[in-house]
N, C-alpha and C positions, 0 to 999 in steps of 0.2 A: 529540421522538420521535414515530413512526406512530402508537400507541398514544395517544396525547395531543390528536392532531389530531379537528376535527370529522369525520363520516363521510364527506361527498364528497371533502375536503381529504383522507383516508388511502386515498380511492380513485384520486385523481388521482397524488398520492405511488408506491403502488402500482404505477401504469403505467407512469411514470417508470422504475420499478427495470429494467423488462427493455430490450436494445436486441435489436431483431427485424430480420428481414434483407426482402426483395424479398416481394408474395404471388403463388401461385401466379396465374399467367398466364391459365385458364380460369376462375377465380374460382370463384362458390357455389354455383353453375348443380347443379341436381336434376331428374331426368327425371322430372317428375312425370306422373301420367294418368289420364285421363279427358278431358271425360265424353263424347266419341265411343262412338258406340255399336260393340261387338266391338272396341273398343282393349285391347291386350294390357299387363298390369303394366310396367310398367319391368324390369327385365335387372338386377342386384343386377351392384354396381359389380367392374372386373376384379377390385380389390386386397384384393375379401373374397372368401375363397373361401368360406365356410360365411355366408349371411345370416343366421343365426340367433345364432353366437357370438357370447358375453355384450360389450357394449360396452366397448370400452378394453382387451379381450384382444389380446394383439399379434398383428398381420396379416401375413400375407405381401403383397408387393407393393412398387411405389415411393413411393405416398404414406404407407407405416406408417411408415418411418424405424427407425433399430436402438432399440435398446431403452436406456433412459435411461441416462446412467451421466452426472453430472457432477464428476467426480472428474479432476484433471489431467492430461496426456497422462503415461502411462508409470506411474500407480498407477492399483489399486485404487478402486471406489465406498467400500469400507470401509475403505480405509487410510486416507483424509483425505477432508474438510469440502469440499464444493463451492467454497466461494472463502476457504479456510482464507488460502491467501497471497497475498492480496491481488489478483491478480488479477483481470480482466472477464470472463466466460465469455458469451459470443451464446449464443442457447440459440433453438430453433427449438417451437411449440405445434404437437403434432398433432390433429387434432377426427375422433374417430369418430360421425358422425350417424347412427343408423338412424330413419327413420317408420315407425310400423306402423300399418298401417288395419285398423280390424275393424270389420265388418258391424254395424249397431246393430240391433237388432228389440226385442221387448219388454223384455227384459233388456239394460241397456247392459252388460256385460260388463269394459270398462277400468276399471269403479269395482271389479272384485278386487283389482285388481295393488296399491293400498294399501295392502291387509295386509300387503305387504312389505315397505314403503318407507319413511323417514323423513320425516315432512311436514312440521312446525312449523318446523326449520330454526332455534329461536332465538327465533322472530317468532311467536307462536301469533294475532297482528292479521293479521299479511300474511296468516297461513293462513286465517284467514275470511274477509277482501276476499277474495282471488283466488276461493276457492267462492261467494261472491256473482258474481261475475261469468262466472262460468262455468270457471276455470280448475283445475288444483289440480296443485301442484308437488314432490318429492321428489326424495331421495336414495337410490341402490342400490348396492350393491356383486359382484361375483361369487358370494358366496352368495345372493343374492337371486334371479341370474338364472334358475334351475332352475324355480323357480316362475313365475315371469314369462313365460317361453317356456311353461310349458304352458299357461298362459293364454290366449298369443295363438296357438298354434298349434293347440288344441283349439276355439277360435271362427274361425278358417279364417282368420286375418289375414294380410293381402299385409304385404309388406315392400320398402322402398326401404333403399338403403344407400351410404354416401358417405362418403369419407374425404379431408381436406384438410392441408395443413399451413402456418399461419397465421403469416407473419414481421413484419410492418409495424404491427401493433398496431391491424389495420382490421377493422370489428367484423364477422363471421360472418354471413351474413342466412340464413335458410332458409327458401325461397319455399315458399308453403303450397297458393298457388292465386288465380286472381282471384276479383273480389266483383264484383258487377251491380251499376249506378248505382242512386243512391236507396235504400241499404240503412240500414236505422232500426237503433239498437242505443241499450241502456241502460247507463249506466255506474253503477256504484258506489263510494262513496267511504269514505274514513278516516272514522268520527264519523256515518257512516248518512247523509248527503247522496246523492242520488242526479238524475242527470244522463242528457243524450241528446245525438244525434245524428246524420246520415244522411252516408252515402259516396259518394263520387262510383265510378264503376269505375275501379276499379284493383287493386292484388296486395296480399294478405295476404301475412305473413310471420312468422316469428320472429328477433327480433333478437340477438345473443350478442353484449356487450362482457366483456373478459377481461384479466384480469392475473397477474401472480404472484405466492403470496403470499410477503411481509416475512420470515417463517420459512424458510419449505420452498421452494425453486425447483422441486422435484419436484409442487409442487403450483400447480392453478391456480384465482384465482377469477372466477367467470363471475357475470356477470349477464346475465338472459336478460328480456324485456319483449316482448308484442305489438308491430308495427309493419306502417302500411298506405303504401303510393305510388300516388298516379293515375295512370291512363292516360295524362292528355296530357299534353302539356310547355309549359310556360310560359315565355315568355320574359322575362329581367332585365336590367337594368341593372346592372352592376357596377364598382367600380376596380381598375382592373387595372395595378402600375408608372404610378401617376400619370394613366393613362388608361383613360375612359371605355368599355366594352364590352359585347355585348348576347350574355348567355351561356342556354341555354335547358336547363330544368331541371324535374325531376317534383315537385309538390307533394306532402308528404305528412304521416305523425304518427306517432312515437314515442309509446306510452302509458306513458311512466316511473313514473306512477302505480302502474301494476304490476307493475314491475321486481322480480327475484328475485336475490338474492347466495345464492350457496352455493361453498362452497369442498370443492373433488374431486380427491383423491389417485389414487395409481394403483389400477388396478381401481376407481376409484367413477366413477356414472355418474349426470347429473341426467334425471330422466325429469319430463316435461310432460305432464298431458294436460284430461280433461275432468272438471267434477266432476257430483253430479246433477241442479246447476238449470240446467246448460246446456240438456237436454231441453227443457225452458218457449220455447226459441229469445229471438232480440233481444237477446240477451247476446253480450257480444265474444267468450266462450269459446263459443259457438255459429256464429257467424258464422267465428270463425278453424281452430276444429279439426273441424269436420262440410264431410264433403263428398258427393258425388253418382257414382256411374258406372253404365249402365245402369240405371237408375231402384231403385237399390240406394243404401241411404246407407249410409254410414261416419261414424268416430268415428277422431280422429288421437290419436295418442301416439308421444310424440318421445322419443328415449333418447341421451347426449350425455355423449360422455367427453372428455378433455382432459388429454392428456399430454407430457411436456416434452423435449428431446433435447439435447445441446449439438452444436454447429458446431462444428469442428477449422477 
């Protein structure tokens, strides 16, 4: 049984359960901006029309998809059990991302949004690592968001907004922004060990690996971890059918160290952002969610739904 397996072995299990179809063609690509001076926000994506509605509210457009039903052709969601008869249902993940940046000055302002939100998750350790290192990670659902938006909308916060629909089980990256060579950052550990490090240039990001869970195909669980790629590319050697190849590739680093499991039904939404020893700088959660545009900083906070559709 899942249930009985060690954690990764039920997360591998897990992934297994779903078969997912082609990804979307233009991939993960977010208009992001800055730090040109007089560059204008990004354009909030065709297939939202309101940037502000609460994440995972159903969208109009092509990448929202209809609204769940995995019930068999020709009943009811509540007449029968998504794979009551035995049957396989392909089932397609759609990811609502918004980032919100808000202006940092004396007051960081994204540490409200926590009175919201669910933090511990389960894990009240992970929830101290990640505020050691700068990050701090929750759960929201549609009652939360009223308060959220006035949050970011009363600190003058931009918004970017993007909607994909993920088939192949290839994990979500969500570009944050590059880092300058030679960037020094502190890491923290399980058990108060503490570590370093410096970056070569290249992109921050955030990583989403996702599955479904073992219960609920209506629901998805994500895990979400910092990840950085270099600029340049490196060239390999690899085998390829027997033969020798020299294929060329960006180096770079997953920090699974900081990996977050949370599992999000409809209407729930995991929100990311910064906690308050990010301020201090040299932290990953410094480095990966503070940014720059006309000599104005910002503070990132990511908000990230995940909902399920079947394929006829």
């Amino acid at each position: 049984m899942i249930s009985n397996m060690r954690p990764i072995d039920r997360w591998r299990a897990l992934a297994a359960c779903v078969v997912l179809m082609g990804c979307d063609q233009r991939g993960w690509d977010f208009p992001v901006w800055g730090p040109k001076r007089g560059e204008e926000p990004p354009r909030v994506s065709d297939s939202t029309a309101d940037a502000w509605t609460a994440p995972g509210e159903p969208q109009a457009g092509p990448e929202a998809g209809p609204a769940v039903d995995l019930s068999p052709p020709g009943q009811s969601a509540a007449a029968a059990a998504p794979v009551a008869d035995g049957r396989t249902y392909v089932l397609r993940v759609h990811f609502d991302v918004m980032r919100v940046d808000l202006p940092v000055t004396e007051t960081r302002h994204s540490q409200k949004i926590w009175n919201h939100l669910a933090e511990t998750m389960g894990d009240p350790g992970l929830t101290a690592l990640l505020a050691r290192n700068g990050f701090r990670a929750g759960v929201g659902d549609q009652a939360d968001w009223p308060a959220l938006r006035a949050i970011f909308e009363h600190n003058r916060a931009r918004v970017t907004r993007v909607a994909r629909a993920a088939q192949d089980g290839t994990p979500l990256t969500i570009p944050l922004g590059p880092i300058a060579d030679g960037s020094s950052y502190f890491l923290h550990r399980r058990g108060g060990g503490l570590t370093g490090g410096t970056l070569n240039a290249g992109q921050r990001s955030m990583r989403i690996e996702y599955a479904l869970s073992a219960d609920d195909p209506q629901r998805v669980i994500l895990r979400a971890m910092p990840a950085f790629q270099e600029q340049d590319v490196v060239a390999k050697t690899v085998e390829r059918d027997g033969e020798l190849v020299v294929v060329r590739d960006h180096e770079g680093r997953v920090f699974r160290e900081l990996a977050v499991d949370v599992e999000v039904g409809p209407g729930q939404f995991l929100v990311i952002g910064e906690s308050a020893s990010a301020a201090g700088g040299f932290l990953l959660g410094s480095w990966w969610l503070d940014s720059s545009l006309e000599l104005e900083k910002f503070e990132t906070v990511l908000c990230i739904s995940a909902r399920t559709t079947r394929i006829e």
